[in-house]
CHARMM internal coordinates of N, CA and C (Angstrom, degrees):
IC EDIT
DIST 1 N 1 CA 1.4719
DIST 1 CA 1 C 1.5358
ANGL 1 N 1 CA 1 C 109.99
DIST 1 C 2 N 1.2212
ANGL 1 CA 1 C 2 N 121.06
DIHE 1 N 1 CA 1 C 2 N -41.51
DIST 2 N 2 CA 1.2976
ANGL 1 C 2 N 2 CA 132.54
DIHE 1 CA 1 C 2 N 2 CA -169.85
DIST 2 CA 2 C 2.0420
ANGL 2 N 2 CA 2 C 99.78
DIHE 1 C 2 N 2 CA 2 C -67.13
DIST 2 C 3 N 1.1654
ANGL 2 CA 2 C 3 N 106.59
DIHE 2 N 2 CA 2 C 3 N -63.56
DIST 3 N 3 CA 1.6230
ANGL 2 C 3 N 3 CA 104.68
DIHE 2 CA 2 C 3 N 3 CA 179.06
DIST 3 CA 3 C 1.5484
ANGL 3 N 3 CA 3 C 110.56
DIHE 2 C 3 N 3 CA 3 C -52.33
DIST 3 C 4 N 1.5540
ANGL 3 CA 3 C 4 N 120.65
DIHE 3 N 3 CA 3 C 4 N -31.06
DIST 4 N 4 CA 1.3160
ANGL 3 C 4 N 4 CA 98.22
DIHE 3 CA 3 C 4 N 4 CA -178.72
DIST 4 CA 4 C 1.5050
ANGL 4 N 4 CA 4 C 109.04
DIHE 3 C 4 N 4 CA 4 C -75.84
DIST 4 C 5 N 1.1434
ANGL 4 CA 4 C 5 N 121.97
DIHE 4 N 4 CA 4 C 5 N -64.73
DIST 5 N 5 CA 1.5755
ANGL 4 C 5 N 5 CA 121.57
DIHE 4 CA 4 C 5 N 5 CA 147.88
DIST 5 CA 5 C 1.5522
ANGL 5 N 5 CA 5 C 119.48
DIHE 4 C 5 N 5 CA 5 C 17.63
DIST 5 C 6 N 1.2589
ANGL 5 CA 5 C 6 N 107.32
DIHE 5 N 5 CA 5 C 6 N -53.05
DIST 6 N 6 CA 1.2981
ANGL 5 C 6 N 6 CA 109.26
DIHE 5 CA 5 C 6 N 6 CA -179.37
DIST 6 CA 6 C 1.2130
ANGL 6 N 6 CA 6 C 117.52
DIHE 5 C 6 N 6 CA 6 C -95.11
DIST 6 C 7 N 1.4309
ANGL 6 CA 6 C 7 N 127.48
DIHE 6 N 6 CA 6 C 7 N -11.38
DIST 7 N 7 CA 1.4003
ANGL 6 C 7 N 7 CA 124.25
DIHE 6 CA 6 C 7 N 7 CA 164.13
DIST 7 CA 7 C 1.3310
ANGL 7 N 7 CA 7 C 114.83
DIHE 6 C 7 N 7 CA 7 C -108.45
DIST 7 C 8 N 1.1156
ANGL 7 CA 7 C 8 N 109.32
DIHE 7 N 7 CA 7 C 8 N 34.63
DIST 8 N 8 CA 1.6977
ANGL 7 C 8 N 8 CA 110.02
DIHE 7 CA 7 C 8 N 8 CA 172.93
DIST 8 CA 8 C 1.7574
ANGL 8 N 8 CA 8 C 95.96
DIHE 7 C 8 N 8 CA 8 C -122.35
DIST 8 C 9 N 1.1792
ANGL 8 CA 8 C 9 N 135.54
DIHE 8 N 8 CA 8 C 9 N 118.27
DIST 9 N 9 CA 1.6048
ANGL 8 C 9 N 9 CA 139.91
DIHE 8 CA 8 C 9 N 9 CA -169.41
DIST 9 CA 9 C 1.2489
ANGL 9 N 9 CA 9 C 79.28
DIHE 8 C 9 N 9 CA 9 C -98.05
DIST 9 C 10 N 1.1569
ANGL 9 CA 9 C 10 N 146.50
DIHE 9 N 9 CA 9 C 10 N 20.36
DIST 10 N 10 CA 1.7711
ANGL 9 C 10 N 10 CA 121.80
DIHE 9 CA 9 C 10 N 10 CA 179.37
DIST 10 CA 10 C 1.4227
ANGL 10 N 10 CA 10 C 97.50
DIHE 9 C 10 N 10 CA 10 C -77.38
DIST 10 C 11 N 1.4085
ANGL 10 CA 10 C 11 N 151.30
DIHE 10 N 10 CA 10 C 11 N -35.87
DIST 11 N 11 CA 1.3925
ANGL 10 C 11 N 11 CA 146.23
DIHE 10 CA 10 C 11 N 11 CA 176.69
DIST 11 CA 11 C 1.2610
ANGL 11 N 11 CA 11 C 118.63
DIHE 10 C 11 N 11 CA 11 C -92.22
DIST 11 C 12 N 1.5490
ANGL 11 CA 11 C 12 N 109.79
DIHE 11 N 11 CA 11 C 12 N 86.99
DIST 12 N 12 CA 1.3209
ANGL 11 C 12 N 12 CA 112.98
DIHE 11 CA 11 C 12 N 12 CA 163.45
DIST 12 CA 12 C 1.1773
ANGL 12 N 12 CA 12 C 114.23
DIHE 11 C 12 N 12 CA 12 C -82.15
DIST 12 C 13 N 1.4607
ANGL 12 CA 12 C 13 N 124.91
DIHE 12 N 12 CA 12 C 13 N 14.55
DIST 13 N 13 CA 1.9315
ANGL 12 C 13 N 13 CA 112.42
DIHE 12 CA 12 C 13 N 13 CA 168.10
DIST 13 CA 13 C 1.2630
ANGL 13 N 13 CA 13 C 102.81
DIHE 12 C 13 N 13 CA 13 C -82.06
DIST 13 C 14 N 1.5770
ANGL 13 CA 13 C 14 N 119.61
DIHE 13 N 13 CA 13 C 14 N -36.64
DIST 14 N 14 CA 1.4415
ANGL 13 C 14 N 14 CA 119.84
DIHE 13 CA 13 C 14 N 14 CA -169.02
DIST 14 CA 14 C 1.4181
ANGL 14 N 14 CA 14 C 120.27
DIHE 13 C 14 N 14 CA 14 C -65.68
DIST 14 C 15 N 1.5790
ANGL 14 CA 14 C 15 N 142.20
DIHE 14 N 14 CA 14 C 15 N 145.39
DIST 15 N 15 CA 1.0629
ANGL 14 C 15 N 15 CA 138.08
DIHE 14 CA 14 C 15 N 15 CA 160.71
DIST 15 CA 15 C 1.7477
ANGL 15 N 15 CA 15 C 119.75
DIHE 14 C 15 N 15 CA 15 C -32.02
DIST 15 C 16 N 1.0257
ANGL 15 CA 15 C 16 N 93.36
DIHE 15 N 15 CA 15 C 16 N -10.98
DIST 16 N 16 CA 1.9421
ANGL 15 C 16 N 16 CA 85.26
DIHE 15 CA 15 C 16 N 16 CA -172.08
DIST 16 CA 16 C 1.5143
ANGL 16 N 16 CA 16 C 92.05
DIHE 15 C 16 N 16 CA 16 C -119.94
DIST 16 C 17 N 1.3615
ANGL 16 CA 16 C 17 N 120.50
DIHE 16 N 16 CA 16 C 17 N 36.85
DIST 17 N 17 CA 1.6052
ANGL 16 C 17 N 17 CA 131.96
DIHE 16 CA 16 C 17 N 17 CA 159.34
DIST 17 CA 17 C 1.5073
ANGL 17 N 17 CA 17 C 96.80
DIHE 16 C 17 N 17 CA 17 C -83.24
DIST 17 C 18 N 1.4067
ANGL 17 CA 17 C 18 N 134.59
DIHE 17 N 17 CA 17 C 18 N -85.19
DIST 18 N 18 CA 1.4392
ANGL 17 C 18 N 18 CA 157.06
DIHE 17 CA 17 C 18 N 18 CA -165.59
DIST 18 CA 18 C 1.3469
ANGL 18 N 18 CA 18 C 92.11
DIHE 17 C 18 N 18 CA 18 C -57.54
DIST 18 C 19 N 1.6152
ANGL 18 CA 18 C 19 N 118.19
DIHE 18 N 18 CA 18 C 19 N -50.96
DIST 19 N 19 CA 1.1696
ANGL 18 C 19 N 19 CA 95.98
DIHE 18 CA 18 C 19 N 19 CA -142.97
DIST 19 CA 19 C 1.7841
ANGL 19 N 19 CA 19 C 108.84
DIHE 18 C 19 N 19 CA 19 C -69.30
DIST 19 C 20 N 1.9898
ANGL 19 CA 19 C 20 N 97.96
DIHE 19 N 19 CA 19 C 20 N -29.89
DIST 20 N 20 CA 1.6275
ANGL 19 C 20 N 20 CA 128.40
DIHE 19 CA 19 C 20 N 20 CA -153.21
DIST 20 CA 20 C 1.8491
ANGL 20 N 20 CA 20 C 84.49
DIHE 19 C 20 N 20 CA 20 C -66.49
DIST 20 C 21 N 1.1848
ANGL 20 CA 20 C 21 N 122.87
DIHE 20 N 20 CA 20 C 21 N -39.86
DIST 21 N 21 CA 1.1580
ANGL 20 C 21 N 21 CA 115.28
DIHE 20 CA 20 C 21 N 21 CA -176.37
DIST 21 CA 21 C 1.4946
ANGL 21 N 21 CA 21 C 124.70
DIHE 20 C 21 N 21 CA 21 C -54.33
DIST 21 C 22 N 1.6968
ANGL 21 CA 21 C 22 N 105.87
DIHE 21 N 21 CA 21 C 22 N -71.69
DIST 22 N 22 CA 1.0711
ANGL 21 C 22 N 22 CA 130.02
DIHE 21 CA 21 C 22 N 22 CA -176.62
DIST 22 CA 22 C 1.5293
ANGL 22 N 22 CA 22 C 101.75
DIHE 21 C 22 N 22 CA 22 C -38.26
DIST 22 C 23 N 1.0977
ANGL 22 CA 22 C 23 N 124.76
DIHE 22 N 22 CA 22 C 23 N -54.61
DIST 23 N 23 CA 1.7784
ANGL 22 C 23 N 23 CA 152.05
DIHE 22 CA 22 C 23 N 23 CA -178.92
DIST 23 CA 23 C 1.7006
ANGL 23 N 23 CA 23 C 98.29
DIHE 22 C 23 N 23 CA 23 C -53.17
DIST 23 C 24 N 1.0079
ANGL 23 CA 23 C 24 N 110.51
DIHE 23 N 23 CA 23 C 24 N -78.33
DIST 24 N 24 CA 1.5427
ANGL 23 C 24 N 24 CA 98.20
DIHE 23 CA 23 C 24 N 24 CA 164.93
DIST 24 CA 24 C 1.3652
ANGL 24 N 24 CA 24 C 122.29
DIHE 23 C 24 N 24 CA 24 C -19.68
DIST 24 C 25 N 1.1085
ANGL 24 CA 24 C 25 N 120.32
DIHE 24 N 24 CA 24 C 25 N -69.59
DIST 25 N 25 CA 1.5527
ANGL 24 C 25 N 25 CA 116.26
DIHE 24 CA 24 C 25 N 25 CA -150.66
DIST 25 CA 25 C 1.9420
ANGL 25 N 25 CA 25 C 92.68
DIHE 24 C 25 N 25 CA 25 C -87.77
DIST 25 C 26 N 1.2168
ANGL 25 CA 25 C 26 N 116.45
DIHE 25 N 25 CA 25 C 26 N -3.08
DIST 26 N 26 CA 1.2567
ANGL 25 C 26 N 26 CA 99.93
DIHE 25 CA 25 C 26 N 26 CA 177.95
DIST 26 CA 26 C 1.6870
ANGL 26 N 26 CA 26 C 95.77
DIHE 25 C 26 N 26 CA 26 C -111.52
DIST 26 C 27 N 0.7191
ANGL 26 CA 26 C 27 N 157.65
DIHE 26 N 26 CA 26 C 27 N -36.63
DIST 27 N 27 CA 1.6039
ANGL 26 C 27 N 27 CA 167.27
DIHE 26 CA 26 C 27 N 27 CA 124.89
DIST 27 CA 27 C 1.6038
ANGL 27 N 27 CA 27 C 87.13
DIHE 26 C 27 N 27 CA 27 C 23.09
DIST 27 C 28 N 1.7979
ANGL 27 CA 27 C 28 N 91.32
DIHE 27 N 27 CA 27 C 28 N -96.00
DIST 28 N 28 CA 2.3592
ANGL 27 C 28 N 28 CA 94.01
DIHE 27 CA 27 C 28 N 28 CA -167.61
DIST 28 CA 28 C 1.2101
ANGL 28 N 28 CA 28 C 98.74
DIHE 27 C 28 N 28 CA 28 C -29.81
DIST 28 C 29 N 1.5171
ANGL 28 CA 28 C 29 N 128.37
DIHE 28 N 28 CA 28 C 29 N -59.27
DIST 29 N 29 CA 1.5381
ANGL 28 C 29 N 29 CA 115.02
DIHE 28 CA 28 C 29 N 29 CA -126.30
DIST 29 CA 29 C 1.4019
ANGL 29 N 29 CA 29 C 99.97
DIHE 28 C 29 N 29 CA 29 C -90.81
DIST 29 C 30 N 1.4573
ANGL 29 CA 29 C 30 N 113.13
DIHE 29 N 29 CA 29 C 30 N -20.40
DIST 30 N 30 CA 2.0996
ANGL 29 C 30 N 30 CA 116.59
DIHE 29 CA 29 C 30 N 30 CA 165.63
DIST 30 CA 30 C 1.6946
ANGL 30 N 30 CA 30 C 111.14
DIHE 29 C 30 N 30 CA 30 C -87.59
DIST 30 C 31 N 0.7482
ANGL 30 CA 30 C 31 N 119.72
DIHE 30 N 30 CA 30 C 31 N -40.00
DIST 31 N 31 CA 1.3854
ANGL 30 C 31 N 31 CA 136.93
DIHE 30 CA 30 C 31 N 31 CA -174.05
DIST 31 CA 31 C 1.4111
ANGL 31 N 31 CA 31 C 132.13
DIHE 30 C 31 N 31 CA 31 C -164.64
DIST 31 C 32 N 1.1532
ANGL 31 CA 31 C 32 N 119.12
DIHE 31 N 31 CA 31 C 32 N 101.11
DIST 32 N 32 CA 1.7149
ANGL 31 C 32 N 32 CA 130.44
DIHE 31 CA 31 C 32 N 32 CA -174.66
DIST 32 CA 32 C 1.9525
ANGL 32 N 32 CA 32 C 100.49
DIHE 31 C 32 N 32 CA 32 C -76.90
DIST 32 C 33 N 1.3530
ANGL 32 CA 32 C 33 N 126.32
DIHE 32 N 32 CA 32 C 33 N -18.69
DIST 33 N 33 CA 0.7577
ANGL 32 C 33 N 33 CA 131.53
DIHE 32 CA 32 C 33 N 33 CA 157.35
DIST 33 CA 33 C 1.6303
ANGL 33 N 33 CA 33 C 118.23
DIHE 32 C 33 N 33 CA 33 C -32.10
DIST 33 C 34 N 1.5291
ANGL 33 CA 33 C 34 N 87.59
DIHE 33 N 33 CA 33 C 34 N -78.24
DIST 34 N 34 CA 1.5545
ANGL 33 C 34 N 34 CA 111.47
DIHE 33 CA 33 C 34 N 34 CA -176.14
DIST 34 CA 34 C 1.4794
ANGL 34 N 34 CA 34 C 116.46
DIHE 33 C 34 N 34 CA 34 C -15.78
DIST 34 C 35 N 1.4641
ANGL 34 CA 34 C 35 N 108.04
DIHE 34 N 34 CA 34 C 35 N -71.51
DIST 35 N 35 CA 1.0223
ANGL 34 C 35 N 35 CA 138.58
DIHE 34 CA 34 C 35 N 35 CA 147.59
DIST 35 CA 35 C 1.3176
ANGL 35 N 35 CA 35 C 129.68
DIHE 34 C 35 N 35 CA 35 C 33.83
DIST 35 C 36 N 1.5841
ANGL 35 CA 35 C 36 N 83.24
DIHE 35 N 35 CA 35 C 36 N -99.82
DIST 36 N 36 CA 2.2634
ANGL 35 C 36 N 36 CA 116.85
DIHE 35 CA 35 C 36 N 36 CA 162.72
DIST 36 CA 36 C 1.5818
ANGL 36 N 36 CA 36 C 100.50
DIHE 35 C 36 N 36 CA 36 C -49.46
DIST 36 C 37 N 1.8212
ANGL 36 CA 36 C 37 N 98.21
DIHE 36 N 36 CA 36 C 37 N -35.44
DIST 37 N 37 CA 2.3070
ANGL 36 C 37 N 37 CA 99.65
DIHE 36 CA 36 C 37 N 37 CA -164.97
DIST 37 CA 37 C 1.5165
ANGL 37 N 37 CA 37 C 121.29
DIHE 36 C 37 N 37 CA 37 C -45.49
DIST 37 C 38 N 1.7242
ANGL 37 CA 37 C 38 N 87.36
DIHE 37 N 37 CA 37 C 38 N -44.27
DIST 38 N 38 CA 1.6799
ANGL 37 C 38 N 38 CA 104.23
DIHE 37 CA 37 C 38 N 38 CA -156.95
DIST 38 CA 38 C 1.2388
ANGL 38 N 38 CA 38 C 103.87
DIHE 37 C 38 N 38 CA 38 C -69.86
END
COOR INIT
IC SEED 1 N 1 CA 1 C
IC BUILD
């Protein structure tokens, strides 16, 4: 539940709004791995 959570941006009230973003764009460009992890 928690990983989908984080790839769904539909809740930007929740903490994993800002965070799921920010994390994105640094995620691909260090590790696209990461990614699939969380």
């Amino acid at each position: 539940m928690g990983a989908a959570g984080n790839k769904k941006p539909k809740k930007p009230g929740k903490k994993h709004g800002p965070s799921y973003m920010q994390e994105e764009h640094e995620v691909p460009v260090k590790n696209p791995y990461q990614k699939k992890t969380k």
